[in-house]
C-alpha positions, 0 to 999 in steps of 0.5 A: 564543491559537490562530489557526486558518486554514482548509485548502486541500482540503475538510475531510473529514466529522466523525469522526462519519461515519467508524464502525467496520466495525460500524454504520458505515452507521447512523452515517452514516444518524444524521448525515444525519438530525441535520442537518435537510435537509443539502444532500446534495453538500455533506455528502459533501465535509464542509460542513454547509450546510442546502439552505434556506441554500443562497441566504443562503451564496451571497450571504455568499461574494459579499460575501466575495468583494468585500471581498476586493477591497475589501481588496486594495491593503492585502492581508490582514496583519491576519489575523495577529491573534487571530481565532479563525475558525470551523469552515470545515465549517460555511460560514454560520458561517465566512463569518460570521466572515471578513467580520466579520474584513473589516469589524468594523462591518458595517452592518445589513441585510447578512442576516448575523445571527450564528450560534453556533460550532459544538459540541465534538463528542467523539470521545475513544474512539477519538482517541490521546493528543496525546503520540503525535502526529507533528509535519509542518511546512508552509511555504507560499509566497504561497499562500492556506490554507484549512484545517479547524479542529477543536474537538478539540486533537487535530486539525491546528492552525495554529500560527503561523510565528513561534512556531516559526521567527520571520519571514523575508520573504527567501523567495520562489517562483515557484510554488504549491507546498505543502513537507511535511517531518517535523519532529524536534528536529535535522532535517527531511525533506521531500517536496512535493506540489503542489494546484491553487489553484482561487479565488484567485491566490495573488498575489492574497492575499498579496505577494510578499514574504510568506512564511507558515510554520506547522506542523501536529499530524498526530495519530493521530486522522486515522489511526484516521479513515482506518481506520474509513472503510476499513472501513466502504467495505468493509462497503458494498460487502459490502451492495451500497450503492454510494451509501454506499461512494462517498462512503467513497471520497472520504473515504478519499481526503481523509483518505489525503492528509493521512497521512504514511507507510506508511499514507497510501500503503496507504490510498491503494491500498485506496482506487483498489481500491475505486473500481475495483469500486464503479464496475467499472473492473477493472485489465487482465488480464493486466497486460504480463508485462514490465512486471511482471517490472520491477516484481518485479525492484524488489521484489527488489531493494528488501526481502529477501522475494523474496531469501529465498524464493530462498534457502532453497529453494536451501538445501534443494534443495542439500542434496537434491542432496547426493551426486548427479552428475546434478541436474535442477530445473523451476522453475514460476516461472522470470521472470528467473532470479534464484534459480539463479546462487546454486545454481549457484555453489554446485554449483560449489564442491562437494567433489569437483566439481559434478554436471551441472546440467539446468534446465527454465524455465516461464513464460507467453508474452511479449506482444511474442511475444519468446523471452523464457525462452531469453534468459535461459537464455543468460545462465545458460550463458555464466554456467554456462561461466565457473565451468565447470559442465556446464548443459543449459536449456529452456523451456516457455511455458505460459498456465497450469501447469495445461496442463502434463504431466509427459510433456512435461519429459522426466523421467529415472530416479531413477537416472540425475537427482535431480530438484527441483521449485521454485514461488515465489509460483505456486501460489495463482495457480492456485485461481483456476481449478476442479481446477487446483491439484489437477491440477499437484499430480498432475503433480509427483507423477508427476515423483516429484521427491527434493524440492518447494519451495514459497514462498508469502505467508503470508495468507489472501486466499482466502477467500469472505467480502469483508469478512473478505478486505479486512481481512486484505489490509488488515492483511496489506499494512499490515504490508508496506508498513511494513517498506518505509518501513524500508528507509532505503538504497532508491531512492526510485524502486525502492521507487515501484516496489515499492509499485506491485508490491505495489498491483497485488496489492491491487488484484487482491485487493479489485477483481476476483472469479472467474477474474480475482482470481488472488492468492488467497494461502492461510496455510501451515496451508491448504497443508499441508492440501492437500499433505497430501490430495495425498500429500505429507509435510514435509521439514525445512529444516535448520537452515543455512538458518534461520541463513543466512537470518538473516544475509542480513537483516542486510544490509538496513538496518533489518534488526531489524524482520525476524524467521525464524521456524520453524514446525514445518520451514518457515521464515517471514519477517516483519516484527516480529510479523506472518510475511509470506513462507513457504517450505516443502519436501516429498516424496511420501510414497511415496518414504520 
C-alpha cells in the first residue's frame, strides 16, 4: 500500500491554476471562485483552507502540535505504517488524518468531525505518461518530510525506503541537509540543496539513529506545470495584472525547484526576469564590462557557440585575404581578443609568407578606467614576434559603434590594405538605439571593406509584442541551456558561469524595455533584410569552413547534438533541430 508523507516546501497549487497562455487568468479566476471564500494568502501557497475555517485549522495544529510532545519519548516510528495521509494541500483534512494517526481514539468534543478525502482531480490532457518519467531519489537524514501527496499517480510518490534500499541505521549526519541524486539502474549522481527546517528541530522527530530513504517519481507532469505557469506569468504581465502575475511567480519558483536540469535551471532565470519587472528591479545597466568579459570567456570555453563564430569568420576573412601582402581587419567586438591568434597563425603559415597584419580593436570603456584594449593588443604583438608576422594594433574606446567614423580608423586605399570588417554578437546591441544600426551600416560602407562578417544569435527577440518575445527566449534559451546540460566534460563552475552569461541575457530580454533592453537579437532573414536595404550582398562561405566547423564540434563531448547547417552561404550552428548561432559575410554590391 502507498504511504504518502508530506513535502518540506509547500506544495505548489493544483494543476488546475497552471493554464496555458490561453485562458490562464480565467482558469485561475474559476478556481478561486469554486473554492467558496478561500483564504486568498493561503491559496497562493497551495493550501485550500476556507477564511471561516481559519479558527477550527489553528486549534487542529495546536492539538498537533501537542501530541507531538506527547508522543516524543516514543518518537514517531509508527508512521511507517500504512496510513495513508491526505493531501497537505488541504490543511482540515491533513490534520485530520495526522492526529487520528496520534491518537486513534480521539475523545469526542475535539471539534475534528471527519472530513472527506479530497477528489481525483483529472489532469490527464496535459500529464505525460508515467513511463516517461525520471526517477530522483532523496536520502534525508533525521530530517522531518512534509510532502505533498497527489491523487494523480503521476506526481511525486513517497515510496518507502525499504522497498528500494532496505534499512540502514548505520547513517548519521550532522546536518539537515536534503541529497538528490538521479537514480539509473547502475548509478547515482547527486548534488545537495539545503532548506531551512522552520517548525520542528529535526532531532526533535526523529532519533539519531534513524535514517529515512525514499525516492521520488519526478513525472513530466511538474514540467508541463512549470511550463503553463510561465506562460501564463507572461500573459499577466502582457495585460498588466501585476497581482496575478506574482503569484505565477511564486508558483513558478516552487515548481522550478523540484525540476531536475535544464529546465529547472531556465525556469528558475525566466523566473528572477519576471519578478524584476513585475516589481521594477531592473538589473544594473551596464553590468561591469569586466566582469562580463569573465563571464563570455566561460561561455567560450564551455560550449563551442562563441568558437564557432570565431571560426568561420576567420574562415571567410582568410580566404578574402587570399593573395594580399597588406591585410587590415576592425574588429567591432574586440574583448579579449580571443578570435585573432587563430587568424594570425594561420597567415603565418601561408605559401610564400605571411602579409603584414594591421588590427583596429573597438571596444567600450573599462569601469576601473584601465587601458584595457592596449593590454590585449600587447599579448597579440609578443604573440605576432614569435611566429614572426609583421603586426601593427590599435584601439578604439567607443561607448557605442555608433559614435564611431570611418575617418577616424585611418583607412588605407584598396591598393595599398585589403581590408576586413568583423562583428560578433554586436550588431543587435544597436537597435536599441533609434538610426543607430543604420548609421554603423553606412560607416562600413565607406570603409568599402573586401569583406564583413557578421555573427549573430539567430532568434527573434526583437519584436514589439511581449508575450510572442518571451516565448521565443523561452524556447530559444531552453534549447541552449539544454546543450550545456550535454556538455558532460565542463567544470561544474565554468558552466555556473555559462549559465550566469546566458541569464543576464534573459534577464535583459524579458525585464527591461527601451533603451536598456539591448540583446534584441533578430533571425537571419531579419538581417539580410536589412543588409540587403543597405546595399550589401552575400558572400558565400566556401565550403572548407562548413567542414572544418564541423569537425571543431567533434571535440566537444556530446558533440552529436551540434549540427552546421548551410543556409543559402551562411552557415548556423544548433542544437539538434533548433539553429542557435548564425554567421554570415557580405560585401558591398558596388564593388563586384
Amino acid at each position: 500500500m502507498k504511504r504518502e508523507h508530506s513535502q518540506l516546501d509547500p506544495p505548489p497549487p493544483p494543476p488546475s491554476c497552471v493554464a496555458g497562455p490561453s485562458g490562464k487568468g480565467k482558469m485561475w479566476e474559476e478556481e478561486q471562485t469554486d473554492g467558496g471564500g478561500m483564504d486568498e494568502l493561503l491559496a497562493v501557497l497551495g493550501y485550500n483552507v476556507r477564511s471561516s475555517d481559519m479558527v477550527e485549522v489553528a486549534q487542529k495544529i495546536e492539538q498537533l502540535e501537542e501530541a507531538m510532545d506527547a508522543f516524543q519519548a516514543d518518537g514517531i516510528n509508527h508512521f511507517a505504517s500504512d496510513t495513508v495521509h491526505y493531501d497537505p494541500s488541504n490543511l482540515c483534512t491533513w490534520l485530520e488524518s495526522m492526529l487520528t494517526e496520534f491518537n486513534p481514539t480521539m475523545p469526542a468534543g475535539l471539534g475534528l468531525d471527519p472530513v472527506p478525502a479530497p477528489s481525483v482531480f483529472d489532469d490527464s490532457s496535459f500529464i505525460a505518461p508515467a513511463e516517461s518519467s525520471t526517477i530522483t531519489s532523496l536520502d534525508f537524514s533525521h530530517q522531518r518530510v512534509l510532502e505533498e501527496p497527489s491523487t494523480s499517480d503521476y506526481d511525486l510518490k513517497a515510496i518507502p525506503g525499504k522497498a528500494m534500499y532496505g534499512s540502514n541505521n548505520s547513517q548519521n549526519s550532522s546536518n539537515n541537509y536534503l541529497s538528490l541524486s538521479s537514480a539509473s539502474p547502475s548509478s547515482l549522481s547527486s548534488s545537495t540543496t539545503t532548506r531551512e527546517n522552520k517548525r520542528l528541530k529535526t532531532s526533535e522527530l526523529y532519533p539519531p539513529e534513524s535514517t529515512r530513504p525514499i525516492v521520488l517519481a519526478d513525472s513530466q507532469e511538474n514540467g508541463i506545470r512549470l511550463v503553463h505557469a510561465l506562460m501564463a506569468c507572461a500573459e499577466a504581465v502582457q495585460q498588466n495584472n501585476l497581482t496575478l502575475a506574482e503569484a505565477f511567480v511564486k508558483q513558478i519558483r516552487f515548481l522550478a525547484v523540484s525540476q531536475a536540469g535544464a529546465m529547472g535551471k531556465v525556469a528558475t532565470h525566466f523566473a528572477e526576469a519576471l519578478a524584476r519587472r513585475i516589481y521594477g528591479l531592473y538589473p544594473q545597466s551596464p553590468i561591469d564590462h569586466s566582469f562580463s568579459e569573465l563571464l563570455e570567456m566561460q561561455f567560450y570555453e564551455t560550449c563551442p557557440y562563441l568558437k564557432f563564430a570565431h571560426f568561420t569568420a576567420n574562415q571567410a576573412i582568410l580566404e578574402a585575404f587570399d593573395g594580399k601582402r597588406r591585410v587590415h581587419v576592425i574588429d567591432f567586438s574586440m574583448n579579449q581578443g580571443m578570435q585573432w591568434p587563430a587568424l594570425m597563425q594561420a597567415l603565418a603559415l601561408r605559401p610564400g609568407g605571411p602579409p603584414a597584419f594591421r588590427l583596429t580593436g573597438i571596444g567600450p570603456p573599462a569601469a576601473d578606467n584601465t587601458d584595457q584594449l592596449q593590454q590585449v593588443g600587447w599579448k597579440l604583438a609578443q604573440l605576432a614576434e614569435s611566429i614572426h608576422v609583421e603586426f601593427e594594433y590599435r584601439g578604439f574606446v567607443a561607448n557605442s559603434l555608433a559614435d564611431l567614423d570611418a575617418s577616424m580608423l585611418e583607412i588605407k586605399p584598396s591598393e595599398v590594405d585589403s581590408v576586413a570588417v568583423n562583428s560578433v554578437f554586436e550588431l543587435h546591441k544597436l537597435l536599441a538605439q533609434p538610426g543607430a544600426i543604420d548609421k554603423v551600416l553606412s560607416v562600413v560602407k565607406n570603409i568599402k571593406p573586401d569583406i564583413f562578417t557578421v555573427a549573430e544569435q539567430e532568434a527573434n527577440h526583437n519584436g514589439p509584442v511581449f508575450l510572442d518575445r518571451f516565448t521565443e527566449s523561452l524556447h530559444y534559451y531552453s534549447t541552449m541551456f539544454d546543450s550545456l546540460e550535454g556538455s558532460v566534460n565542463s567544470p561544474e563552475n565554468h558552466k555556473a558561469m555559462t549559465e550566469a552569461y546566458l541569464g543576464n541575457q534573459i534577464c535583459n530580454v524579458v525585464a527591461c524595455e527601451g533603451a536598456d533592453r539591448v540583446e534584441r537579437h533578430e533571425t537571419l532573414a531579419q538581417w539580410r533584410t536589412r543588409f540587403g536595404s543597405a546595399g550589401f550582398i552575400p558572400a558565400h562561405i566556401g565550403s572548407n569552413a562548413y567542414k572544418q566547423a564541423s569537425m571543431l564540434l567533434a571535440l566537444f563531448a556530446g558533440g552529436d547534438g551540434y549540427k552546421v547547417e548551410e543556409n543559402n552561404g551562411c552557415l548556423t550552428l544548433g542544437w539538434y533541430t533548433r539553429p542557435l548561432i548564425a554567421t554570415s559575410a557580405w560585401k558591398l554590391a558596388a564593388k563586384r
